[in-house]
matplotlib code that plots the C-alpha trace (Angstrom):
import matplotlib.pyplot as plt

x = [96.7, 95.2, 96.8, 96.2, 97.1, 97.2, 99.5, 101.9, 101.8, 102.7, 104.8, 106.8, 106.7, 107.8, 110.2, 112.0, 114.4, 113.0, 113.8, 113.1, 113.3, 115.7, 112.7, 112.4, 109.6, 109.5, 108.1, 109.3, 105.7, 105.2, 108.8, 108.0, 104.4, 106.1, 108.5, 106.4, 103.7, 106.3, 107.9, 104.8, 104.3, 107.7, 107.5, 103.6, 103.1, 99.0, 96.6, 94.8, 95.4, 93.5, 94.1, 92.0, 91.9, 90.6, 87.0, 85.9, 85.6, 84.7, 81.7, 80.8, 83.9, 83.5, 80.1, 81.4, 84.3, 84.9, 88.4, 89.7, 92.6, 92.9, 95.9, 97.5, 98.7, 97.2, 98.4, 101.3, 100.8, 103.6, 102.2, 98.9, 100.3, 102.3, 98.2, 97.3, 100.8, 99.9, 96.7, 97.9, 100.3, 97.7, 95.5, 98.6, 99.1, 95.6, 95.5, 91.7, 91.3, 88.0, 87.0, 83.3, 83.2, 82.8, 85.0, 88.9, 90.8, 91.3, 87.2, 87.1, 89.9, 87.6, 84.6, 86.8, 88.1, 85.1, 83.9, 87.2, 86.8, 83.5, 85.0, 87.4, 90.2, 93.1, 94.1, 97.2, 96.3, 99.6, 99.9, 102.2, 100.8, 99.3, 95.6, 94.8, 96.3, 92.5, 91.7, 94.3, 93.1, 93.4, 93.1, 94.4, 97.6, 98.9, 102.6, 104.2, 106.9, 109.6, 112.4, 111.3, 110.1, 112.8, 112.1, 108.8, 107.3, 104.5, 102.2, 100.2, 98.1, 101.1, 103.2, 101.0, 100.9, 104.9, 104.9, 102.3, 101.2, 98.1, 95.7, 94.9, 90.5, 92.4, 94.1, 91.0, 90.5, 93.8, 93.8, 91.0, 92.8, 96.6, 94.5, 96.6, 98.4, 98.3, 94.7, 94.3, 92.4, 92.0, 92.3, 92.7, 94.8, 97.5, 97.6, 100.1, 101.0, 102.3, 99.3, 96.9, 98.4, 98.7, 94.9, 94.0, 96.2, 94.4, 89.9, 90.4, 88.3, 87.5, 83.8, 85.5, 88.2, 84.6, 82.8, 85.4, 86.6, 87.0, 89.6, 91.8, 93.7, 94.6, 95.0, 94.7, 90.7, 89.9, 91.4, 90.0, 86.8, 86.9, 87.4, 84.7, 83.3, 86.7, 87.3, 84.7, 84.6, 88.0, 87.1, 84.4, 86.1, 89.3, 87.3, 87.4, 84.0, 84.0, 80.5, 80.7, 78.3, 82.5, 82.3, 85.5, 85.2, 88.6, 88.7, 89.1, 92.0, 93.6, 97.5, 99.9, 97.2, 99.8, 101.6, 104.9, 106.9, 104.9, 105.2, 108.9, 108.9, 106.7, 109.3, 112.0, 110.0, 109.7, 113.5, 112.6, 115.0, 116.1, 112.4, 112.0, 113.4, 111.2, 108.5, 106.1, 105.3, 103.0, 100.5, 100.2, 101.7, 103.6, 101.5, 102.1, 102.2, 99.1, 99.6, 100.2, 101.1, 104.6, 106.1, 107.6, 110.0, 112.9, 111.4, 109.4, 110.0, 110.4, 111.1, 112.4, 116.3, 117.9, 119.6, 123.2, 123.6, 122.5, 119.1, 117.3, 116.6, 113.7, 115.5, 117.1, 117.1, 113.3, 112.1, 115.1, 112.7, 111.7, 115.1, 116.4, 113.6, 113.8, 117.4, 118.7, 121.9, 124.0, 125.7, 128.9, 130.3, 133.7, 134.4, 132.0, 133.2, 135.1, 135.2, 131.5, 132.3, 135.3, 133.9, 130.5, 132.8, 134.8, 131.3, 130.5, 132.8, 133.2, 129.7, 130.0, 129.1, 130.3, 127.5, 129.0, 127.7, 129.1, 128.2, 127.6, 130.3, 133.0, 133.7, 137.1, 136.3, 132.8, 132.9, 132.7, 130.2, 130.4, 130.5, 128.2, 128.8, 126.0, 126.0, 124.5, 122.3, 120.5, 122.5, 124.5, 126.5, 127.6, 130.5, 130.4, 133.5, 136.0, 139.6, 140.8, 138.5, 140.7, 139.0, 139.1, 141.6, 139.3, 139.6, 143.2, 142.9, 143.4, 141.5, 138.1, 136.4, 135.0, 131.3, 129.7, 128.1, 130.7, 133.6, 135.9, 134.6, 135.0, 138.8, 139.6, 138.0, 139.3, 143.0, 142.4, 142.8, 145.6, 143.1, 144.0, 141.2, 142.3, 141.3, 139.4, 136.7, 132.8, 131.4, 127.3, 127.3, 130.0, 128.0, 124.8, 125.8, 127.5, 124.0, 121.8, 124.2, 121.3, 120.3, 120.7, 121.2, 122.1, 121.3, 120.9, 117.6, 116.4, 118.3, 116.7, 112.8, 113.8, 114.9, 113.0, 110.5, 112.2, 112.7, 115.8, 115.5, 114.8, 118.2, 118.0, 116.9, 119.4, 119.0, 116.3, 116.7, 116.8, 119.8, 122.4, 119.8, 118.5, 122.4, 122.8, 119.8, 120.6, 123.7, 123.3, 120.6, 122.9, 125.3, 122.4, 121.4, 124.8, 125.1, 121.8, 122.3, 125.5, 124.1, 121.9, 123.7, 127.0, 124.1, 123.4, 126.6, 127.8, 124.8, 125.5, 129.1, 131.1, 132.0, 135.3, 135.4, 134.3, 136.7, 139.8, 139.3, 136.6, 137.8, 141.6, 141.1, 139.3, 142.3, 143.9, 141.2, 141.3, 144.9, 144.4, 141.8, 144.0, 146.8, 144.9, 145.8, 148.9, 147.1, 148.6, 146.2, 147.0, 147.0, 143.4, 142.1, 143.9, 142.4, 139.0, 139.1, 139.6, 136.9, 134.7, 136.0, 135.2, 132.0, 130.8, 132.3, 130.5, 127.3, 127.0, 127.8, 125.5, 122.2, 120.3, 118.2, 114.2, 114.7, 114.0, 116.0, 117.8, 118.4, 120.0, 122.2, 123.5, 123.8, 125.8, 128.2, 129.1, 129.9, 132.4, 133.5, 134.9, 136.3, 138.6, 140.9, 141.1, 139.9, 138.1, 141.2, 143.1, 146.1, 149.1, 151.7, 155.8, 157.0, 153.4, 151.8, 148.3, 147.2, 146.4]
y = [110.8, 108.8, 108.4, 104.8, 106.6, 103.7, 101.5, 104.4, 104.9, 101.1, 100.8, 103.8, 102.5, 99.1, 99.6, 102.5, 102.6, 103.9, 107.4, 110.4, 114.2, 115.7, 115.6, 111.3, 111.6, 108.9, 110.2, 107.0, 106.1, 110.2, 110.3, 107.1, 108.8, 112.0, 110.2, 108.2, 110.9, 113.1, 111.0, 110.4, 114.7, 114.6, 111.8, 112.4, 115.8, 114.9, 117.8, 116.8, 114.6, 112.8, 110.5, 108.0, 106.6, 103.7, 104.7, 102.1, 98.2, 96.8, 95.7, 93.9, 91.8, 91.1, 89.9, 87.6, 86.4, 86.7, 85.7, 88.6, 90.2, 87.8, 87.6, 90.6, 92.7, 96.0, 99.1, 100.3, 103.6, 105.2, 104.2, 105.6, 108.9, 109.5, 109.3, 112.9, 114.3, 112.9, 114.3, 117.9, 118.2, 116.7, 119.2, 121.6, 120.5, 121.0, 117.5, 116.8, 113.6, 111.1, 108.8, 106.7, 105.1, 101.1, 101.3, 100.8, 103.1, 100.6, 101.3, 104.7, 104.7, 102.5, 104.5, 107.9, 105.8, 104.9, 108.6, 109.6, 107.9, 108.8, 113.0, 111.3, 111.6, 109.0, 108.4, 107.0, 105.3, 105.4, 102.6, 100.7, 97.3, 95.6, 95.0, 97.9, 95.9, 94.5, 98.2, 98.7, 99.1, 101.3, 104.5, 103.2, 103.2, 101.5, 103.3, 101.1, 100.6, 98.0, 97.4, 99.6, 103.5, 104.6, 102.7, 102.4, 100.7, 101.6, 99.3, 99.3, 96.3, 95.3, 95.5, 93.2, 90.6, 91.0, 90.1, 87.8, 86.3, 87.5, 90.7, 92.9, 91.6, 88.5, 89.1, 89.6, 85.7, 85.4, 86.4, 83.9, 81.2, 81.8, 83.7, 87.0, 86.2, 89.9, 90.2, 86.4, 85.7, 81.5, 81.1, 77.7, 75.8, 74.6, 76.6, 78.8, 81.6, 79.7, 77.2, 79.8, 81.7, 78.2, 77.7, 81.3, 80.8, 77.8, 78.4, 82.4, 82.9, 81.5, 80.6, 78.7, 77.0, 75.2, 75.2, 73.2, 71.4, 67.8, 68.9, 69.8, 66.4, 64.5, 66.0, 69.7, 69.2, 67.3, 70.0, 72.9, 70.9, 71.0, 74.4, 76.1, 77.6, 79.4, 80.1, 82.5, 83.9, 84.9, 86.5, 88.6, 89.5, 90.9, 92.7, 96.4, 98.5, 101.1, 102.5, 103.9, 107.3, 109.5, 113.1, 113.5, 117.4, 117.8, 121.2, 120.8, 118.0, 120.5, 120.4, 123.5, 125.4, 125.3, 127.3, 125.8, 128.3, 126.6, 123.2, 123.6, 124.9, 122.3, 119.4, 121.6, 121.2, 117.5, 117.3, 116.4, 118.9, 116.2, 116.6, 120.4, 120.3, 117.7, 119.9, 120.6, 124.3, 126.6, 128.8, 130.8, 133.3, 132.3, 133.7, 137.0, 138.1, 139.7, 140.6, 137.1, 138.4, 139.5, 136.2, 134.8, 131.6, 133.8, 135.3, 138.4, 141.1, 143.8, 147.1, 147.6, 148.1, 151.1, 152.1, 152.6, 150.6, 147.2, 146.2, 148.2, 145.6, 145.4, 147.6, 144.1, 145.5, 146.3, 143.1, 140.9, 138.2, 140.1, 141.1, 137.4, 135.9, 139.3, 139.6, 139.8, 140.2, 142.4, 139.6, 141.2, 139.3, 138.4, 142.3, 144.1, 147.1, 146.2, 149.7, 150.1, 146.8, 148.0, 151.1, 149.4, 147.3, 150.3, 151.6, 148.8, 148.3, 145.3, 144.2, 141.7, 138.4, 135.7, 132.8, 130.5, 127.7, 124.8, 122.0, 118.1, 115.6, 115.1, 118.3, 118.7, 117.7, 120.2, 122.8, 126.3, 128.0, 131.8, 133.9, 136.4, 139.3, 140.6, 144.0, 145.3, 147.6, 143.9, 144.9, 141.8, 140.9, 137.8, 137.0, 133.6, 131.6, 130.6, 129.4, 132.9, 134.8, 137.7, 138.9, 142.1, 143.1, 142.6, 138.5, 139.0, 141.6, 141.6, 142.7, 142.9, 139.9, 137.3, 136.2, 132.7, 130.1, 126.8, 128.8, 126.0, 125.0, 128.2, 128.3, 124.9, 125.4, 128.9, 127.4, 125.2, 128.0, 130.2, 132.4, 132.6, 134.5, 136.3, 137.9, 136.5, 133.9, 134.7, 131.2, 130.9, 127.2, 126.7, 129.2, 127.8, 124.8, 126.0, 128.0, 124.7, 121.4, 119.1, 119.6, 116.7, 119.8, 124.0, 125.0, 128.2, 127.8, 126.5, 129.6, 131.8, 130.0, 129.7, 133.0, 135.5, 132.9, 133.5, 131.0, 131.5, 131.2, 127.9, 125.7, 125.8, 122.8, 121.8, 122.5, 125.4, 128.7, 130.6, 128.3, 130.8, 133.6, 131.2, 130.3, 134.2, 134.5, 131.2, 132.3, 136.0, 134.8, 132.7, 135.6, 137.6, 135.4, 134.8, 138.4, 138.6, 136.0, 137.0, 138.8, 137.1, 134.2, 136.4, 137.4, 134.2, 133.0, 136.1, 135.0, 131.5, 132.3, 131.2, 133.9, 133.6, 129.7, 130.9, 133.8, 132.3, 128.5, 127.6, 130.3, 130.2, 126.2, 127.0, 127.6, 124.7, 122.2, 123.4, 122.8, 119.4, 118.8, 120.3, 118.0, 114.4, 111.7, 109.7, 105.8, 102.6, 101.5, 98.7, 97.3, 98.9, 97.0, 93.8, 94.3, 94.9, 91.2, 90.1, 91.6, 90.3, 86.6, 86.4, 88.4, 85.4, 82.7, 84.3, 85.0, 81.1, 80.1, 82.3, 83.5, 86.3, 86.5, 87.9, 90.3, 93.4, 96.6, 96.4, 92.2, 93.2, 96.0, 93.8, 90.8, 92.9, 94.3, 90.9, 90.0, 93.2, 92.3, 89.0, 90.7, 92.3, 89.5, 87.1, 87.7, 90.9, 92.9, 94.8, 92.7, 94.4, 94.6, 94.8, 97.3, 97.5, 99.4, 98.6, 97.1, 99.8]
z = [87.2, 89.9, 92.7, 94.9, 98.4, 101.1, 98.6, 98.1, 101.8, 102.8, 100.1, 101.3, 104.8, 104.4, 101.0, 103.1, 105.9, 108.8, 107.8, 110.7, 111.1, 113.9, 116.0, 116.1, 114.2, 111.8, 108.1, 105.9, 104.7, 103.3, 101.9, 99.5, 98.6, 98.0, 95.8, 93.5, 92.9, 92.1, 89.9, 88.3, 87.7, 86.5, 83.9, 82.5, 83.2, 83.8, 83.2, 86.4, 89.6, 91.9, 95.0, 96.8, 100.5, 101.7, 104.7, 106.3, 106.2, 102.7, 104.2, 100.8, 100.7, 104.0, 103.2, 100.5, 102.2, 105.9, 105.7, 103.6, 104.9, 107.9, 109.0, 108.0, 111.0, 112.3, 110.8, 113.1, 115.3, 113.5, 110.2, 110.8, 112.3, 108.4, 106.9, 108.3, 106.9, 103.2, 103.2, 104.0, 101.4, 99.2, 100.2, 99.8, 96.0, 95.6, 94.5, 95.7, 97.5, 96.6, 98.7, 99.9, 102.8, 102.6, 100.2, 99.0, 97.1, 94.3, 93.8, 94.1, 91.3, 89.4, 89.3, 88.5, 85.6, 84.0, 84.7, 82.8, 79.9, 79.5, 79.7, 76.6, 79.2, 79.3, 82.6, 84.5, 87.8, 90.4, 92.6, 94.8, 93.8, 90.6, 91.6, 89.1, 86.2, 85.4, 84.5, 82.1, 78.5, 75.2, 77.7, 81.0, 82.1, 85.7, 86.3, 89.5, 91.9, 91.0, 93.5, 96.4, 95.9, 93.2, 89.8, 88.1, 85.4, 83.3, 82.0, 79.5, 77.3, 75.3, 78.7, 80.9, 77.5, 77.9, 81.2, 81.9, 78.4, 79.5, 78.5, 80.9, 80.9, 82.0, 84.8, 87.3, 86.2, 87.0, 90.3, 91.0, 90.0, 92.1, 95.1, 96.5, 100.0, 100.6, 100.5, 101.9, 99.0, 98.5, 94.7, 93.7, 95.7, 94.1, 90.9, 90.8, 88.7, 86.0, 85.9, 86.0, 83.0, 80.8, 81.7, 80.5, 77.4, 76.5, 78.0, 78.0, 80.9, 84.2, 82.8, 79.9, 81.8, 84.1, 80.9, 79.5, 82.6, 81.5, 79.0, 81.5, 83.0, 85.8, 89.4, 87.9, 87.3, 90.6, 92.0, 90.2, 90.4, 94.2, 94.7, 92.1, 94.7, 96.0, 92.6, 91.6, 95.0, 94.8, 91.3, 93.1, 96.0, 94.2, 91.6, 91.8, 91.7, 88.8, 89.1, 92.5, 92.8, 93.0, 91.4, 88.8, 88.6, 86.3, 86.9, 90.5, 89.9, 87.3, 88.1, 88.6, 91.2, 94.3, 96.2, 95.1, 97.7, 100.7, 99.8, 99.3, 103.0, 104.3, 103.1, 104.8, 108.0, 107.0, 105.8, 102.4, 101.2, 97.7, 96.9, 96.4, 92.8, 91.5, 92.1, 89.3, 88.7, 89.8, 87.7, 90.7, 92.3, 96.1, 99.0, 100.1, 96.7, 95.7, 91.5, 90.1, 86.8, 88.3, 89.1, 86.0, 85.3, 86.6, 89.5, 90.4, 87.6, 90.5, 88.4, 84.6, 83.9, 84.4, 80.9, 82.1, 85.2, 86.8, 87.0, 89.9, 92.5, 95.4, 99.0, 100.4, 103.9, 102.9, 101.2, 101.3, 100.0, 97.3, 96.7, 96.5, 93.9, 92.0, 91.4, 87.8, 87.3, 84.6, 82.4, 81.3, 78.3, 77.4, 75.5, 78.2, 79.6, 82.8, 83.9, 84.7, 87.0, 88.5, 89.5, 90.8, 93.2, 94.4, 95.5, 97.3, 99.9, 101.6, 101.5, 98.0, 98.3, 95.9, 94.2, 91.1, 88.9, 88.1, 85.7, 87.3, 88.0, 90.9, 92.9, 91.1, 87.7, 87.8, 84.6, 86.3, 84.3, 86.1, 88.7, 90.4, 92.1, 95.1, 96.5, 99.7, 97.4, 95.8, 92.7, 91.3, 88.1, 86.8, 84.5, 82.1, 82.8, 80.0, 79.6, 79.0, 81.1, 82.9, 86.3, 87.9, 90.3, 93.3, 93.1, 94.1, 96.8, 100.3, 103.4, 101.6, 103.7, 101.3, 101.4, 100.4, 100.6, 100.7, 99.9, 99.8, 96.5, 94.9, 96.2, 94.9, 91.5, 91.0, 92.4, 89.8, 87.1, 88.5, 90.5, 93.7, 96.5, 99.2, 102.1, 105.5, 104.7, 106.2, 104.7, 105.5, 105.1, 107.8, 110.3, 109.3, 110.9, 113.9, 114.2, 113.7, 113.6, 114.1, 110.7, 107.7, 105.3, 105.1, 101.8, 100.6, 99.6, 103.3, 104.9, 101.8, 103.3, 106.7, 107.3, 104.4, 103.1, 100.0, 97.2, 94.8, 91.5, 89.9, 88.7, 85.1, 82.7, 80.4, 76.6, 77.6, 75.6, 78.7, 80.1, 80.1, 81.5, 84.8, 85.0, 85.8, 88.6, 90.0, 90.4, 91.9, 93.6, 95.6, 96.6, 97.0, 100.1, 101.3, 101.6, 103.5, 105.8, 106.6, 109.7, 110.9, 111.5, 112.8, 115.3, 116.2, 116.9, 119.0, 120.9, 121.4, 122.3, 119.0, 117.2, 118.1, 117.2, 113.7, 113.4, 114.7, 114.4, 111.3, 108.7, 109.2, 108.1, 105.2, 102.9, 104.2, 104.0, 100.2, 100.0, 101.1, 98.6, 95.7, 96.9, 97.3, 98.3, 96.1, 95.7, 94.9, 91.8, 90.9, 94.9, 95.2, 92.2, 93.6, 96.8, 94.9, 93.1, 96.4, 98.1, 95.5, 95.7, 99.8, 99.4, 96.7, 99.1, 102.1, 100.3, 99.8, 103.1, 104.6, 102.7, 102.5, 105.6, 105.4, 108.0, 105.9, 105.8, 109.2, 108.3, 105.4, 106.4, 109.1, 107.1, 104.4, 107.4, 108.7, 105.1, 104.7, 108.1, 106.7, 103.9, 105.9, 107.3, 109.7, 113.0, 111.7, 111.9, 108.4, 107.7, 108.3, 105.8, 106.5, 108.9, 110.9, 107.5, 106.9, 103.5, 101.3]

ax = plt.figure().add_subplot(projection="3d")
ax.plot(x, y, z, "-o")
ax.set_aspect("equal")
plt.show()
């Protein structure tokens, strides 16, 4: 995989919102080339990956046309401030990065294709744009953004024939002929994109179209006659290099060499917390860890089980790390022996901490898939959910506090099923914020990096044969961390003064917030989907009378606001139905 890193860049910075960390600082450009590389891993799973920068001036464009590029405005400051960031968690993937200076990226790629094929490699090059699409053949593939940073499209020979009636040896030809505003490139004026295809279709190449010229007729010729000479300068100046003197070295490109544990903690610095999971893996073990062969797909394999008992876990007040990505529950099935769980809660006291999985879907509606039990000791069980699935005694007792991590949502989906949890509420997520409100996000993994520079256990793939077993650690995991936390943050907010807020305010509303939820809200259907028809009518009307303005992301939010603002009824203000109600 070869990654085009300046169009991934721009394309990030312009396609995106202006998207910042607490801080101000703005990271829009490295969020979009985070999100298309990774999609990329995700979807070809390359053997090795490469990425290219543009050094320098293209001197030998320049040379050929002085024009190129004129025009286009200078890279802004906060822009070129989001370059360094790319390159260290490049360097951080150990994706290395080619680049020669005088040269674009697009060239650099060129070269490292050529060099590829000749290894008897196939290669995918990654850009933001389609200037690539003239290297695409039997082994090159050009995967690229459509509709911002989030959809791509792969393309391959029979996808650029589908799209442009073209082949892809064509399309350099083609670029010669309509010019490329971006680049300022001249073309032809006056021969568009759907001339220049027709004129392909018909003399193949550039050199046939003037070797054939008086077959072409009327004011088409006279005008491709005049500009010959912008013709095949265009050609030259949008053609990319591919024998540049660029080392490949695939061994050095080979993917899966990273320290997956401090990437996934520099995008928490960065507030890229929705990128951790995609990820790829790592072949080698997190740093700090000096025996590779202990980290497996579960976690590190701390110490064998003990015959009898839970599986011995790392000290937690110790290692709480350690303890955290090496906890494996005991999975106690639907005829296990209860007593052995009984007693082990008995002996904990009131340090257990609850984690539980849950399937996708809308909060209420999720499938609960089990629970797991954490223990001061770093011992944890977890019992597989079903319809008839009779808990112990403890879920119903009182006084025992009750540890987790969003509680609410294990209240609700245990109400749910006739089990009712009792006792005072210590809920991380809630103190996690009063701790540190400024951040977007308080997951357990960042409090599990933040605080132990721990990872949990990986969520499970579905339809993996170890499902059911990464349900389990995922699971415990999760209450493991809870019930590490838990005093650090109770530290933190005796020191900042709002211990009592949390004690006597935020956990007393827990169970009611969950009672509201369990409630709802009663709606008048049919009046919503009504109301929806007629949101839809005035949206169309206004949409015509007002059109989409070129103003980019802010434009556009603005623009759509005004619209909804009109949907709402005259003046701006809801309607108000009899007796002073609003409209539902």
């Amino acid at each position: 995989m070869l990654i085009d890193g300046p169009s991934l860049v721009y394309r990030g910075y312009f396609a995106l919102p202006p998207l910042t960390m607490s801080d101000g600082t703005l990271v829009n450009a490295v969020f979009g080339f985070l999100q298309i590389v990774l999609r990329g891993m995700q979807d070809l799973k390359p053997d090795y990956a490469m990425v290219s920068f543009d050094v320098g001036k293209p001197q030998f464009r320049f040379d050929a046309y002085p024009e190129y590029k004129a025009g286009r405005p200078s890279m802004p400051d906060d822009l070129r401030l989001q370059f360094p960031i790319v390159r260290e968690i490049a360097a951080m993937m150990s994706i290395p990065i080619r680049e020669l200076s005088g040269y674009e990226a697009d060239d650099v790629i060129g070269s490292l294709v050529q060099h590829a094929r000749g290894a008897g490699v196939d290669t995918y090059i990654v850009s933001g744009d389609l200037d690539g699409l003239q290297l695409v053949n039997d082994h090159v593939r050009l995967l690229t953004t459509r509709m911002g940073v989030a959809a791509t499209v792969i393309y391959d020979e029979a996808k650029v024939m589908e799209r442009y009636g073209l082949r892809p040896d064509q399309m350099l030809d083609y670029k010669a002929l309509k010019g490329d505003t971006s680049d300022n490139i001249p073309g032809v004026p006056g021969v568009g994109e759907k001339t220049a295809v027709q004129l392909l279709q018909q003399f193949e190449t550039l050199d046939g179209i003037y070797e054939r010229l008086d077959e072409v007729k009327g004011k088409l010729r006279d005008r491709l006659g005049e500009h010959r000479e912008s013709a095949f300068m265009s050609r030259e100046v949008g053609r990319i290099i591919i024998d540049l003197p660029v080392e490949l070295n695939l061994e050095e490109g080979r993917t899966g060499r990273y320290d997956r544990r401090a990437v996934a903690q520099r995008f928490r610095e960065l507030e890229f917390r929705s990128l951790i999971d995609r990820l790829p893996p790592s072949s080698i073990a997190p740093t700090g860890h000096d025996d590779p062969e202990r980290e497996t797909g579960g976690g590190l394999q701390l110490s064998p089980p003990l015959p009898s008992s839970p599986r011995a876990q790392a000290d937690p007040s110790a290692d709480p790390g350690a303890a955290i990505e090496g906890v494996e529950p005991r999975v106690i099935g639907p005829d296990g022996d209860w007593g052995e769980l009984e007693a082990w809660l008995a002996a904990q006291g009131e340090e257990v901490a609850l984690g539980w999985a849950t399937g996708e879907g809308r909060p209420l509606e999720r499938q609960l898939l089990g629970i797991a039990l954490a223990g001061a000791d770093g011992s944890s069980w977890y019992l597989p959910w079903s319809d008839d699935r009779a808990l112990p005694a403890w879920f119903e007792r009182d006084g025992r506090p009750l540890i987790g991590h969003d509680l609410k949502q294990l209240v609700t989906l245990l109400a749910m099923r006739g089990v009712a949890l009792q006792g005072p509420a210590i809920d991380t997520l809630v103190a996690s914020y009063m701790v540190n409100p400024s951040l977007r996000a308080q997951t357990l993994d960042d409090l599990a990096a933040n605080r132990f520079g721990a990872s949990l256990p990986e969520r499970p793939a579905p339809g993996t044969l170890d499902e059911d077993a990464a349900t389990a650690r995922r699971a415990a995991g999760e209450a493991l961390t809870a019930l590490l936390v838990r005093p650090l943050l109770e530290k933190d907010l005796v020191e900042g003064g709002m211990m009592n807020l949390f004690t006597e305010v935020e956990m007393p509303l827990l169970p009611v917030l969950a009672r509201m939820e369990l409630a709802g809200v009663s709606i008048d259907r049919e009046a919503l989907a009504a109301m929806g028809v007629a949101v839809q009518h005035r949206l169309a009307e206004a949409a015509r009378a007002a059109p989409l303005p070129r103003a980019g992301a802010a434009g556009h939010e603005a623009h759509a606001n005004r619209l909804l603002d009109g949907c709402i009824g005259p003046g701006g203000a809801a309607r108000q139905a009899p007796g002073g109600r609003s409209d539902p």
